[in-house]
Each structure stands twice: as C-alpha cells, then as structure tokens.
mmCIF entry with sequence, helices, sheets and N, C-alpha, C, O atoms, coordinates in Angstrom:
data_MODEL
# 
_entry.id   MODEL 
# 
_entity.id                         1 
_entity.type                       polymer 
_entity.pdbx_number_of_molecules   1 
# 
_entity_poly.entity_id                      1 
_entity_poly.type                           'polypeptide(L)' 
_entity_poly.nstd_linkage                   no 
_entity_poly.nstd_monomer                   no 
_entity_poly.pdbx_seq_one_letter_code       
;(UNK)(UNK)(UNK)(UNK)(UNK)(UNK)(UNK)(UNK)(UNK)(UNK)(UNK)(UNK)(UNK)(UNK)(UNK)(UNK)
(UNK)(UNK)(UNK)(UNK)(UNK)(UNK)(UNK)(UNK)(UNK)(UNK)(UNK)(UNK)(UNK)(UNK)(UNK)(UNK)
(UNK)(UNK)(UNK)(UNK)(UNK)(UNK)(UNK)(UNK)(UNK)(UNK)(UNK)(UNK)(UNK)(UNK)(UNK)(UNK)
(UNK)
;
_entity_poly.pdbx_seq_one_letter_code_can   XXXXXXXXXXXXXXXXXXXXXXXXXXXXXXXXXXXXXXXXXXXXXXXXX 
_entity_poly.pdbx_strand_id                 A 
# 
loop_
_entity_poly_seq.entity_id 
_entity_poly_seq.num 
_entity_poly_seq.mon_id 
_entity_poly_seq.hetero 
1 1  UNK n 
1 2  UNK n 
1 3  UNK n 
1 4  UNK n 
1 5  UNK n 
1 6  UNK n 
1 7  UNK n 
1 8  UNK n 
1 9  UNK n 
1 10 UNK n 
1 11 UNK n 
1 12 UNK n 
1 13 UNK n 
1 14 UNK n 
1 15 UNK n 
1 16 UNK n 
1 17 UNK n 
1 18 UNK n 
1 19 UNK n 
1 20 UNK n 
1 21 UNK n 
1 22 UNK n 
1 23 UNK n 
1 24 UNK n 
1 25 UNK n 
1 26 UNK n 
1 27 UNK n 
1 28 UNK n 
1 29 UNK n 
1 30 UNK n 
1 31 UNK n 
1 32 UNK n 
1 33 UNK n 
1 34 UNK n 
1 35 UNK n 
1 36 UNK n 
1 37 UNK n 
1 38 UNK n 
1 39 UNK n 
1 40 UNK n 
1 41 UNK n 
1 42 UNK n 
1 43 UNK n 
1 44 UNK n 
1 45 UNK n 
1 46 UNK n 
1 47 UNK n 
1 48 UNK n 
1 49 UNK n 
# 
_struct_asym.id          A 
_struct_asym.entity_id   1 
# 
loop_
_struct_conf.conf_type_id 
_struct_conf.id 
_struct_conf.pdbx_PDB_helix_id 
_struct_conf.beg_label_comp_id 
_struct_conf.beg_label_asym_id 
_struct_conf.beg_label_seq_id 
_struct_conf.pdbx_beg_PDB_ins_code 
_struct_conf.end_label_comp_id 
_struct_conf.end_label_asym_id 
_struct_conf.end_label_seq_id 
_struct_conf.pdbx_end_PDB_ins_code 
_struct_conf.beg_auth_comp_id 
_struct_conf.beg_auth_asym_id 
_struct_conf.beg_auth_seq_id 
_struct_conf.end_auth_comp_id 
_struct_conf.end_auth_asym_id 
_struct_conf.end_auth_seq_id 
_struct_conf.pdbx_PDB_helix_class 
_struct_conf.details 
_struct_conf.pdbx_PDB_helix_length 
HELX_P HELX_P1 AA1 UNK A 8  ? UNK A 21 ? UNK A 8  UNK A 21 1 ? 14 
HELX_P HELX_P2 AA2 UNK A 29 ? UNK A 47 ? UNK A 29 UNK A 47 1 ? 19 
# 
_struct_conf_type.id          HELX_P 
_struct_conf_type.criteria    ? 
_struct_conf_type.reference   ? 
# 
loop_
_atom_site.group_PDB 
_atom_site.id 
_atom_site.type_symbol 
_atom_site.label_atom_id 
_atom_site.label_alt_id 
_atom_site.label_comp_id 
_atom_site.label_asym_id 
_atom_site.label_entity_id 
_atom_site.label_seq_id 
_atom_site.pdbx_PDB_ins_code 
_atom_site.Cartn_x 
_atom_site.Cartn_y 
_atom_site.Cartn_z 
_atom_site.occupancy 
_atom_site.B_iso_or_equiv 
_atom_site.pdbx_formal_charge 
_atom_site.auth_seq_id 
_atom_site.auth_comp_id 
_atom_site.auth_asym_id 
_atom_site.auth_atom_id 
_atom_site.pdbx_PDB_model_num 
ATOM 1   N N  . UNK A 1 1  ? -89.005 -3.941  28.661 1.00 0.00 ? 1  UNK A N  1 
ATOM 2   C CA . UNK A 1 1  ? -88.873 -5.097  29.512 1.00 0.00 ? 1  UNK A CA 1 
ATOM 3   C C  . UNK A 1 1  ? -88.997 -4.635  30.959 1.00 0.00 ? 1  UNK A C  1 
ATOM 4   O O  . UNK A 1 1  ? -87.952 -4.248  31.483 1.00 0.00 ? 1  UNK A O  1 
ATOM 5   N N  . UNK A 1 2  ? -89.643 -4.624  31.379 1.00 0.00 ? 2  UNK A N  1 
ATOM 6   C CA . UNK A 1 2  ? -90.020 -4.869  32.980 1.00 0.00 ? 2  UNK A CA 1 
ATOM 7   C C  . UNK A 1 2  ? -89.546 -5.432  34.090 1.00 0.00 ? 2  UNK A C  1 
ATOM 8   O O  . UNK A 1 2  ? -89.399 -6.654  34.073 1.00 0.00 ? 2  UNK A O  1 
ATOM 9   N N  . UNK A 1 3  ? -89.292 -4.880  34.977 1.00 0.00 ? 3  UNK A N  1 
ATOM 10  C CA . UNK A 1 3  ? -88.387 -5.282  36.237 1.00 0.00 ? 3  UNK A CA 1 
ATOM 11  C C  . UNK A 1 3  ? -89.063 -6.919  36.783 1.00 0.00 ? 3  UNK A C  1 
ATOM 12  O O  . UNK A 1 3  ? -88.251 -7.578  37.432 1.00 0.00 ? 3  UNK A O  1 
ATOM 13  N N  . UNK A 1 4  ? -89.917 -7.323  36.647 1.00 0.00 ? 4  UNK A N  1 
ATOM 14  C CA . UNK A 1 4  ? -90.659 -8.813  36.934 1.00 0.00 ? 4  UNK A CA 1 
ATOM 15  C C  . UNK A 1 4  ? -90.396 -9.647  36.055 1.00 0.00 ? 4  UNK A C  1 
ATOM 16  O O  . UNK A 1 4  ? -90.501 -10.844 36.321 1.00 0.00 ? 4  UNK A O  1 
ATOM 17  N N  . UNK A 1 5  ? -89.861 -9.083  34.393 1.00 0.00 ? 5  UNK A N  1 
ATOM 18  C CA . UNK A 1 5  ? -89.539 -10.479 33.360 1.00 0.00 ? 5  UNK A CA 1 
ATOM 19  C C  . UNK A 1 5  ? -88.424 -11.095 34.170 1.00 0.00 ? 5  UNK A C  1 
ATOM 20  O O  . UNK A 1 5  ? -87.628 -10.439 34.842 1.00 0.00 ? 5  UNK A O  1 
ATOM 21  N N  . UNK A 1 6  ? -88.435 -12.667 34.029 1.00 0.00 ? 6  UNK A N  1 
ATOM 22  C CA . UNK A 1 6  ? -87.157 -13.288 34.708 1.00 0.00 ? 6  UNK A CA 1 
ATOM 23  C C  . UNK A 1 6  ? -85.346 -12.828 33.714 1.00 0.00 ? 6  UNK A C  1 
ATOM 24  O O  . UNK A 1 6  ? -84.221 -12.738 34.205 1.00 0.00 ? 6  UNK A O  1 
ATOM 25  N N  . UNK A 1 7  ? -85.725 -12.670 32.477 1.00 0.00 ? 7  UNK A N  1 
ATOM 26  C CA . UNK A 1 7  ? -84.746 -11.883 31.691 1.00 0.00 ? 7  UNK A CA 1 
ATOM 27  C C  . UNK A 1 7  ? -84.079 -10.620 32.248 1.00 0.00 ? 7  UNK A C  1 
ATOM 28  O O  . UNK A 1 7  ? -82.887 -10.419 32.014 1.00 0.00 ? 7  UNK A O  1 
ATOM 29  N N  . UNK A 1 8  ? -84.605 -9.998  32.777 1.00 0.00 ? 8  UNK A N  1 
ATOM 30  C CA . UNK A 1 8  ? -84.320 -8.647  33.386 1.00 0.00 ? 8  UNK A CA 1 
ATOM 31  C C  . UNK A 1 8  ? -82.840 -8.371  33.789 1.00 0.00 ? 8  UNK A C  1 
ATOM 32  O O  . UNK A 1 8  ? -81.944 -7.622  33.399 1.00 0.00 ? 8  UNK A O  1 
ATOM 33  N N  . UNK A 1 9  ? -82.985 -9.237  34.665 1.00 0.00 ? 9  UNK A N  1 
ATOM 34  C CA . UNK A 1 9  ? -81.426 -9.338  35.178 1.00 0.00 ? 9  UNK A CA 1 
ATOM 35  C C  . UNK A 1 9  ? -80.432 -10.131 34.490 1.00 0.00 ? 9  UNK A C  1 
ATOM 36  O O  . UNK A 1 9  ? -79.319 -10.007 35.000 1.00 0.00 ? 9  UNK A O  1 
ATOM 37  N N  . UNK A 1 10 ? -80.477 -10.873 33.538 1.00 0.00 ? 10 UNK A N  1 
ATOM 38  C CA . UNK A 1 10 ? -79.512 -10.961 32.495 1.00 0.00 ? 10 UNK A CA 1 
ATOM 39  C C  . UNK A 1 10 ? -79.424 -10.072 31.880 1.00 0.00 ? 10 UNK A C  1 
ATOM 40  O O  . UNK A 1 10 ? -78.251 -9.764  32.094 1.00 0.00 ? 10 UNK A O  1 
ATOM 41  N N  . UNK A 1 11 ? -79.895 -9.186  31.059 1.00 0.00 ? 11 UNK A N  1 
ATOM 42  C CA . UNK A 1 11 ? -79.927 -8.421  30.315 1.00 0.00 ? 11 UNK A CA 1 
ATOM 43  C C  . UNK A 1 11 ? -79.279 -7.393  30.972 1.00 0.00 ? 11 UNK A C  1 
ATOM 44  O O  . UNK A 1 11 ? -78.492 -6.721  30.305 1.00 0.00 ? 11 UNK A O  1 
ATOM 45  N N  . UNK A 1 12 ? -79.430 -7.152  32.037 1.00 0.00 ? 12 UNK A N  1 
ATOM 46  C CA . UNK A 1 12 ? -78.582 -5.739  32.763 1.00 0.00 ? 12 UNK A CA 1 
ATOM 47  C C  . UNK A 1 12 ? -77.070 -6.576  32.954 1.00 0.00 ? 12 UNK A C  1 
ATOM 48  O O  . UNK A 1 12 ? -75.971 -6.147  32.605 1.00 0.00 ? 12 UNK A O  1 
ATOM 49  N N  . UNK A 1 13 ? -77.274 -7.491  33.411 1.00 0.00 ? 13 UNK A N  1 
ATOM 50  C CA . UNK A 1 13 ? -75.357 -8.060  33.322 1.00 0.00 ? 13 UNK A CA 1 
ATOM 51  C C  . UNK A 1 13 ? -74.827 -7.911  32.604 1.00 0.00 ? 13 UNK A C  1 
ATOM 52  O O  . UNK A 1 13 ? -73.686 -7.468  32.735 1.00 0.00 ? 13 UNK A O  1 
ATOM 53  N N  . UNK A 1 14 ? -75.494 -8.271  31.154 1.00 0.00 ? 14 UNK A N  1 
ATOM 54  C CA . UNK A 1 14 ? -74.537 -8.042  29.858 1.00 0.00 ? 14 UNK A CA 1 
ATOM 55  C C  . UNK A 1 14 ? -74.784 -7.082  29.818 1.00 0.00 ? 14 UNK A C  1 
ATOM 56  O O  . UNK A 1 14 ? -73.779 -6.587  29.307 1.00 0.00 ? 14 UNK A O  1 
ATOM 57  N N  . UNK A 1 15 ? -75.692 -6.035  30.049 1.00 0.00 ? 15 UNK A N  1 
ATOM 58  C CA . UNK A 1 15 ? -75.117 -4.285  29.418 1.00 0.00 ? 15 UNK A CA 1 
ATOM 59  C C  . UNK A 1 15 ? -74.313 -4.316  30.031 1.00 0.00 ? 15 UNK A C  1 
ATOM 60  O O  . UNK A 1 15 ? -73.224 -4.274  29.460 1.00 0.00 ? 15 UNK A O  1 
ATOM 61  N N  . UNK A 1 16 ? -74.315 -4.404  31.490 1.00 0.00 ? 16 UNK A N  1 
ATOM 62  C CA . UNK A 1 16 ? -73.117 -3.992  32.219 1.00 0.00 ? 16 UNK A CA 1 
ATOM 63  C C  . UNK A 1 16 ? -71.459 -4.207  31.587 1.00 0.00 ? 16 UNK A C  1 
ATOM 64  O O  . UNK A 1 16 ? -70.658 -3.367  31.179 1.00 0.00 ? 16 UNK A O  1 
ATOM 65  N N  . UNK A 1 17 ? -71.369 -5.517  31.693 1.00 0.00 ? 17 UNK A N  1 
ATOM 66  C CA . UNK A 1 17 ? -70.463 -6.125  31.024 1.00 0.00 ? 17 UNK A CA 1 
ATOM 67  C C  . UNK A 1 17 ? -70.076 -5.373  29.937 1.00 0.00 ? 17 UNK A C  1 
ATOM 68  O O  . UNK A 1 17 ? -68.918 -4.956  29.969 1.00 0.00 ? 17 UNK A O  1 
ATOM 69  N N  . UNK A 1 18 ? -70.753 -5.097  28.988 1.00 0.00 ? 18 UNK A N  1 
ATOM 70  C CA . UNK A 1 18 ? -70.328 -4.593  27.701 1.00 0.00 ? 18 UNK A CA 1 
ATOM 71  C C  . UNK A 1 18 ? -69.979 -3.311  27.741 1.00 0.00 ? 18 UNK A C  1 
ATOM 72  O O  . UNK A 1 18 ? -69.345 -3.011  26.729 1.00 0.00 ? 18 UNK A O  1 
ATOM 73  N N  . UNK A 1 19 ? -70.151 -2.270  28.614 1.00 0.00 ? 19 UNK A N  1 
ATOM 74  C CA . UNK A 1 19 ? -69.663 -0.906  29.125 1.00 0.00 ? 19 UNK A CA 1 
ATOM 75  C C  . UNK A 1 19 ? -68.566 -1.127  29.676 1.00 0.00 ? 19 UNK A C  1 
ATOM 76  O O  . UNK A 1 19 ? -67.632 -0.355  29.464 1.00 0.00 ? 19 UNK A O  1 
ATOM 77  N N  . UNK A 1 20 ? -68.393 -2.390  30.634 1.00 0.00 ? 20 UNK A N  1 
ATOM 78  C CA . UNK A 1 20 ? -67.393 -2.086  31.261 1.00 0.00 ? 20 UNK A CA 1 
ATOM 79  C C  . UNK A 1 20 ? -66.212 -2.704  30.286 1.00 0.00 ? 20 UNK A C  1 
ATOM 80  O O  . UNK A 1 20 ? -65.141 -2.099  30.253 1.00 0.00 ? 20 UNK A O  1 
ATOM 81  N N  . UNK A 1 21 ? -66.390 -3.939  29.463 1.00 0.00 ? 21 UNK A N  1 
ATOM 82  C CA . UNK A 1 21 ? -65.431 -4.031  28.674 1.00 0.00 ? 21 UNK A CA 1 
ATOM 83  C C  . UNK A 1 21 ? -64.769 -2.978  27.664 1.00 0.00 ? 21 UNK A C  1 
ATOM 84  O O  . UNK A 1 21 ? -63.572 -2.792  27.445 1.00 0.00 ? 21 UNK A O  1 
ATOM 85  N N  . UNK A 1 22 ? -65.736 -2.430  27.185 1.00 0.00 ? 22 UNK A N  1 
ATOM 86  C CA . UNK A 1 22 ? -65.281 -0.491  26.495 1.00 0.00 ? 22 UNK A CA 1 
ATOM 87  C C  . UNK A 1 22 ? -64.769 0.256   26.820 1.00 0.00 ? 22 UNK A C  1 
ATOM 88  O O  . UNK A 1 22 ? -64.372 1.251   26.213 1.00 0.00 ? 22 UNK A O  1 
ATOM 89  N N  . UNK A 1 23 ? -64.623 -0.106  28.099 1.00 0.00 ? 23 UNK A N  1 
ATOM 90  C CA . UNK A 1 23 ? -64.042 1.192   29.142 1.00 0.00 ? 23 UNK A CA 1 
ATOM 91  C C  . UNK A 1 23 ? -64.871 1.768   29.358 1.00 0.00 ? 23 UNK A C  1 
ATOM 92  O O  . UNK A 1 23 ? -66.019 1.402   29.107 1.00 0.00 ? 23 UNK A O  1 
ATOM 93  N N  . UNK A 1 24 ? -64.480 3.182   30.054 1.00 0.00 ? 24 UNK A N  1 
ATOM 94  C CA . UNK A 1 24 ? -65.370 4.337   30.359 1.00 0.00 ? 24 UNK A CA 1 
ATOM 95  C C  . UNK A 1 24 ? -65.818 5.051   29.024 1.00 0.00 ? 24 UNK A C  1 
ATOM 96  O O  . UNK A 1 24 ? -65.186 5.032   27.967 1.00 0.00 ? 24 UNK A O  1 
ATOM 97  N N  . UNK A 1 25 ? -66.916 5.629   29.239 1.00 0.00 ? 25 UNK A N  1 
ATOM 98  C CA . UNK A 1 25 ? -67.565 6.219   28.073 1.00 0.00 ? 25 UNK A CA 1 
ATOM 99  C C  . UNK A 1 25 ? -66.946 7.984   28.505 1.00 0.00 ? 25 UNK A C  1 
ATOM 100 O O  . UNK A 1 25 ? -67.660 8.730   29.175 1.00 0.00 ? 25 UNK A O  1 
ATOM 101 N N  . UNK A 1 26 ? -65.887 8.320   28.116 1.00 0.00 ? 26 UNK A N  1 
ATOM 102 C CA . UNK A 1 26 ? -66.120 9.653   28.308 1.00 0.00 ? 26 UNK A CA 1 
ATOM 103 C C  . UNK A 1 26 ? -66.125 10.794  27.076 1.00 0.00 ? 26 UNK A C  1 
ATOM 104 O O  . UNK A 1 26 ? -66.400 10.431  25.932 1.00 0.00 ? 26 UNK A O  1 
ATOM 105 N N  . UNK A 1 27 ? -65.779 12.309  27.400 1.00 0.00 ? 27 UNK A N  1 
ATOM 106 C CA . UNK A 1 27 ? -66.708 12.914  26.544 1.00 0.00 ? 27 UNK A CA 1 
ATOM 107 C C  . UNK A 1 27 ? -64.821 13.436  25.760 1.00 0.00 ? 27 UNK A C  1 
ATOM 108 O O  . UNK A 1 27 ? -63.798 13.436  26.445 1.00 0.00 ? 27 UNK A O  1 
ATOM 109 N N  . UNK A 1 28 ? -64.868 13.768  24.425 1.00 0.00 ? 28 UNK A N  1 
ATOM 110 C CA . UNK A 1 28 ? -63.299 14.178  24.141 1.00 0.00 ? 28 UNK A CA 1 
ATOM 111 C C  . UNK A 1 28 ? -63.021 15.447  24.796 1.00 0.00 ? 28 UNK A C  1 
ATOM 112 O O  . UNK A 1 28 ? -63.940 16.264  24.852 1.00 0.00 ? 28 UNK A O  1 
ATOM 113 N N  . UNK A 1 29 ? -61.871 15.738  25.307 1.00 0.00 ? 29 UNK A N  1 
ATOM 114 C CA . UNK A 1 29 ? -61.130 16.870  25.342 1.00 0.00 ? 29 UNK A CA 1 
ATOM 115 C C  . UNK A 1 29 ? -62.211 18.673  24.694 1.00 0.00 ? 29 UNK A C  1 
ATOM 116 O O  . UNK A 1 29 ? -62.415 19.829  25.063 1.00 0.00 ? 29 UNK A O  1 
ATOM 117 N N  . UNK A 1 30 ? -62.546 17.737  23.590 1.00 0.00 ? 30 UNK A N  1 
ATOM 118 C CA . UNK A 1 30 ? -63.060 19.055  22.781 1.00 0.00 ? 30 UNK A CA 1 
ATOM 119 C C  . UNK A 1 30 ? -64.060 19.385  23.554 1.00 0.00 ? 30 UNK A C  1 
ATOM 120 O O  . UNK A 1 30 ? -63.960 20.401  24.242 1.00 0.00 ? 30 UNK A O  1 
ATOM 121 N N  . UNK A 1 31 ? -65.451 18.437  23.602 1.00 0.00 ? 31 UNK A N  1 
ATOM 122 C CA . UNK A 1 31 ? -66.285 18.473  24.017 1.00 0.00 ? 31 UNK A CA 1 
ATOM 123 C C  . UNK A 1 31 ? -66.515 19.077  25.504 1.00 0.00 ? 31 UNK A C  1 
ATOM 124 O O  . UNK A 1 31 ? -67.521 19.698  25.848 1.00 0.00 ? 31 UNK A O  1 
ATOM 125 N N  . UNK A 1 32 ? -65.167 18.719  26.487 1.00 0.00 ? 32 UNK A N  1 
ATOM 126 C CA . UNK A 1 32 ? -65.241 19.632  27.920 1.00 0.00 ? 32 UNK A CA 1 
ATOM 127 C C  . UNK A 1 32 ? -65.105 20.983  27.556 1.00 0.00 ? 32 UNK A C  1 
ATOM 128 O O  . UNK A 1 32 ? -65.738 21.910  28.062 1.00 0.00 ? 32 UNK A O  1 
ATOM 129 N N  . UNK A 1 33 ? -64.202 21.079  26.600 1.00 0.00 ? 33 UNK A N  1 
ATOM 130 C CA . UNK A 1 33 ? -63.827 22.571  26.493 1.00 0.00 ? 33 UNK A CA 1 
ATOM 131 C C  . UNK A 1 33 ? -65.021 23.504  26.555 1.00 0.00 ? 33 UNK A C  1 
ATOM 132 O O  . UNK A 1 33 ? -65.342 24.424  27.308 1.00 0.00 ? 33 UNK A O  1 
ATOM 133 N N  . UNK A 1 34 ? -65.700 22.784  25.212 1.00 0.00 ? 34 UNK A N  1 
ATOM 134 C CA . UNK A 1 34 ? -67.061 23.709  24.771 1.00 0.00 ? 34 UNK A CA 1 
ATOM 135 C C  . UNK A 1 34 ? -68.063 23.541  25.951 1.00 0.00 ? 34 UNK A C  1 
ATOM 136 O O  . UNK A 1 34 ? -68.846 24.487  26.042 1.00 0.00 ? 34 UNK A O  1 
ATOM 137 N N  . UNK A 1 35 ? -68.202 22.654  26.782 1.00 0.00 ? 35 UNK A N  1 
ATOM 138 C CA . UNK A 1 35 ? -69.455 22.551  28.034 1.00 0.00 ? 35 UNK A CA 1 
ATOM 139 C C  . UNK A 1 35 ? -68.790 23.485  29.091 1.00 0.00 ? 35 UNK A C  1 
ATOM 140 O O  . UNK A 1 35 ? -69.485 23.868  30.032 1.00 0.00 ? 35 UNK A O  1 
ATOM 141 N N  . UNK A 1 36 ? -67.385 23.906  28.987 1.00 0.00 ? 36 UNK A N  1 
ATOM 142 C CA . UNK A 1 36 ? -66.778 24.679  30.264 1.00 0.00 ? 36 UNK A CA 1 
ATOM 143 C C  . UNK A 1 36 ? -66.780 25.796  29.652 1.00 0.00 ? 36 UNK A C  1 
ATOM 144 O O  . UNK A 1 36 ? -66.955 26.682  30.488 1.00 0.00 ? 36 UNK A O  1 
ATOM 145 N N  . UNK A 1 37 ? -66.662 26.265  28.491 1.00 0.00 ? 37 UNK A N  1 
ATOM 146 C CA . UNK A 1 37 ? -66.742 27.671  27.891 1.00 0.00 ? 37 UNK A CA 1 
ATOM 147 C C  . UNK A 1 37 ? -68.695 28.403  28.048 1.00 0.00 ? 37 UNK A C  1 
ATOM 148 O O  . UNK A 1 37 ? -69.024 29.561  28.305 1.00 0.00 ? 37 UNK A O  1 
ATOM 149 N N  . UNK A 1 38 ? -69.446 27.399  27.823 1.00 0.00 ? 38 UNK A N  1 
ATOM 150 C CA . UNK A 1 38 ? -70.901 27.757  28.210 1.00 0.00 ? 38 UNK A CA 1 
ATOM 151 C C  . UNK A 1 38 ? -70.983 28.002  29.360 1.00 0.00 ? 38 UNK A C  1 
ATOM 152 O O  . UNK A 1 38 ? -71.545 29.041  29.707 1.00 0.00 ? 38 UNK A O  1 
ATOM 153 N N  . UNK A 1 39 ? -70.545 27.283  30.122 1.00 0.00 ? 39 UNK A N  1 
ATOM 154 C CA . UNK A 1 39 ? -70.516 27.384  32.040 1.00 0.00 ? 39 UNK A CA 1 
ATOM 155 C C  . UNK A 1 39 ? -70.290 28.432  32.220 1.00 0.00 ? 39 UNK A C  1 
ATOM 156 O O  . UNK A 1 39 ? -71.210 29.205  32.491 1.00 0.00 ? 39 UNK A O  1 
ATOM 157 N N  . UNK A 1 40 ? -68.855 28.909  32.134 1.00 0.00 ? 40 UNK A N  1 
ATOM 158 C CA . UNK A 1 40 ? -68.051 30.170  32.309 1.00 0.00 ? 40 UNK A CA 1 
ATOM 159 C C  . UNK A 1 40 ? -69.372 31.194  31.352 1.00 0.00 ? 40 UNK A C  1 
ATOM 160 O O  . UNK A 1 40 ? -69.912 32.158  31.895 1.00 0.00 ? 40 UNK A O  1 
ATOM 161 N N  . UNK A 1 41 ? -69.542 30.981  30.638 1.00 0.00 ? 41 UNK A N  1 
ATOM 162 C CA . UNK A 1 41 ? -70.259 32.555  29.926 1.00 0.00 ? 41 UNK A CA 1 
ATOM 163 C C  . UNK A 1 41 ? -71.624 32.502  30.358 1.00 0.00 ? 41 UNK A C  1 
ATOM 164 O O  . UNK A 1 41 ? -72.256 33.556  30.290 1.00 0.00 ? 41 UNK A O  1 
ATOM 165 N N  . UNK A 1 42 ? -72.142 31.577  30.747 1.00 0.00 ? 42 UNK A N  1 
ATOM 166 C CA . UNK A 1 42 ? -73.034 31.837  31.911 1.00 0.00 ? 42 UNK A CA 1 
ATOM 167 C C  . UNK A 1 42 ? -73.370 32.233  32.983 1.00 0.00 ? 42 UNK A C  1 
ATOM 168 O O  . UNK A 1 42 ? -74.448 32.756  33.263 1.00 0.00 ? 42 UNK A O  1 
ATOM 169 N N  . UNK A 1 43 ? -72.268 31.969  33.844 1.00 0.00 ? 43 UNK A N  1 
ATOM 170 C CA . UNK A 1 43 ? -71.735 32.500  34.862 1.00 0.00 ? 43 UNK A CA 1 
ATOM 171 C C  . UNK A 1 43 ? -71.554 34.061  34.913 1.00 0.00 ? 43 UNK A C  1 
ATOM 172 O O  . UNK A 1 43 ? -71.939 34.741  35.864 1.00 0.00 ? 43 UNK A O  1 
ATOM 173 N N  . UNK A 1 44 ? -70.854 34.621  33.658 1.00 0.00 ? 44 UNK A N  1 
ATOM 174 C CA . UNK A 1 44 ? -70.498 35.865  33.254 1.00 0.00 ? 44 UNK A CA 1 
ATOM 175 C C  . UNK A 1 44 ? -71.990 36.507  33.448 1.00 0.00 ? 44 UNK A C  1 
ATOM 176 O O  . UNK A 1 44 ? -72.419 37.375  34.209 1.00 0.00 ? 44 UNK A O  1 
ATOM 177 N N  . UNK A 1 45 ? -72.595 35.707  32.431 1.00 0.00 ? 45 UNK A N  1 
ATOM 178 C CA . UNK A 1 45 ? -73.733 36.514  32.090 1.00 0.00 ? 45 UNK A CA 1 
ATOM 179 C C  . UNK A 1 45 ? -75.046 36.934  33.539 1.00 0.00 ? 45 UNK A C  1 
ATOM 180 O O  . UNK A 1 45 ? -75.886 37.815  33.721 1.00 0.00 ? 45 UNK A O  1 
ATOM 181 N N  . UNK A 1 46 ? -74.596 35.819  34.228 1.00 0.00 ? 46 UNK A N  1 
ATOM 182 C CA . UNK A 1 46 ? -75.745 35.955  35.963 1.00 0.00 ? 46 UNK A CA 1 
ATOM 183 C C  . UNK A 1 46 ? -74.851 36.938  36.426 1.00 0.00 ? 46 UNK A C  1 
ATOM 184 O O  . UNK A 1 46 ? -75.580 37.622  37.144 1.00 0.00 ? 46 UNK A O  1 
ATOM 185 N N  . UNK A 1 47 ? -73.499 37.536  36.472 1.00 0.00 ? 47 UNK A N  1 
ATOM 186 C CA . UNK A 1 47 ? -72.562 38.060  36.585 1.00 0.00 ? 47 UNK A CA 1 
ATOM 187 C C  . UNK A 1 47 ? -72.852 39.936  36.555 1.00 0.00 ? 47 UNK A C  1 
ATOM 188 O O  . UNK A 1 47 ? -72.755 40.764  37.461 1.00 0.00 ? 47 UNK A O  1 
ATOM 189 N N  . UNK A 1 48 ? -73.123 40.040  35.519 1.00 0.00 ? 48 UNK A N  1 
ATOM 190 C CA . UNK A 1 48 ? -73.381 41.218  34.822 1.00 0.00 ? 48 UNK A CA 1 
ATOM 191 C C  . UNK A 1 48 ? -74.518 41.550  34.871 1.00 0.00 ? 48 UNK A C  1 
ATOM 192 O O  . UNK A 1 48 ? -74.876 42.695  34.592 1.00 0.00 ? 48 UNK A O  1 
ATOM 193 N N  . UNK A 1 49 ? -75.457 40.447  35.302 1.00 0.00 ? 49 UNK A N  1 
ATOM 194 C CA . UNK A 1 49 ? -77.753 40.694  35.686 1.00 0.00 ? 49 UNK A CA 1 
ATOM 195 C C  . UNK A 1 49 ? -76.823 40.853  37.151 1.00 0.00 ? 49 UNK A C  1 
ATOM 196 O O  . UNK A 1 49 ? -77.390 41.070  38.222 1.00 0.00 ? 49 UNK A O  1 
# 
C-alpha cells in the first residue's frame, strides 16, 4: 500500500493503536542477557586483535 492510497493513513492509526494498546514490545530478560554477552565477547575479541 502506498503512501498516495487514501487508506494509508488509517491503516497506520490502527497499527499504531494496536502496539500501543499491547504495550511496549520488549525483548525478555533472557534475550538482553544473550545480546549483552555477544557485545561483551566482541568487544573482548577487538580487545585481544
């Protein structure tokens, strides 16, 4: 759908809407852990080059 259909902008209200009624989308506990444990051993690893 294309920014010129007259739909356009309904359609983004209700996504909107429907995210924001869900709340925030965030990521679990677990999931930071494991993206901050890659960070860190990356870091290590430019660390040690």
């Amino acid at each position: 759908m294309g920014c010129c259909n007259p739909k356009y902008r309904e359609t983004v209200n209700e996504e909107e809407e429907r995210i924001n009624t869900n709340g925030k989308e965030t990521l679990p506990l677990a999931g930071k852990i494991f993206l901050a444990s890659i960070f860190l051993f990356g870091l290590a690893l430019i660390g040690i080059l």
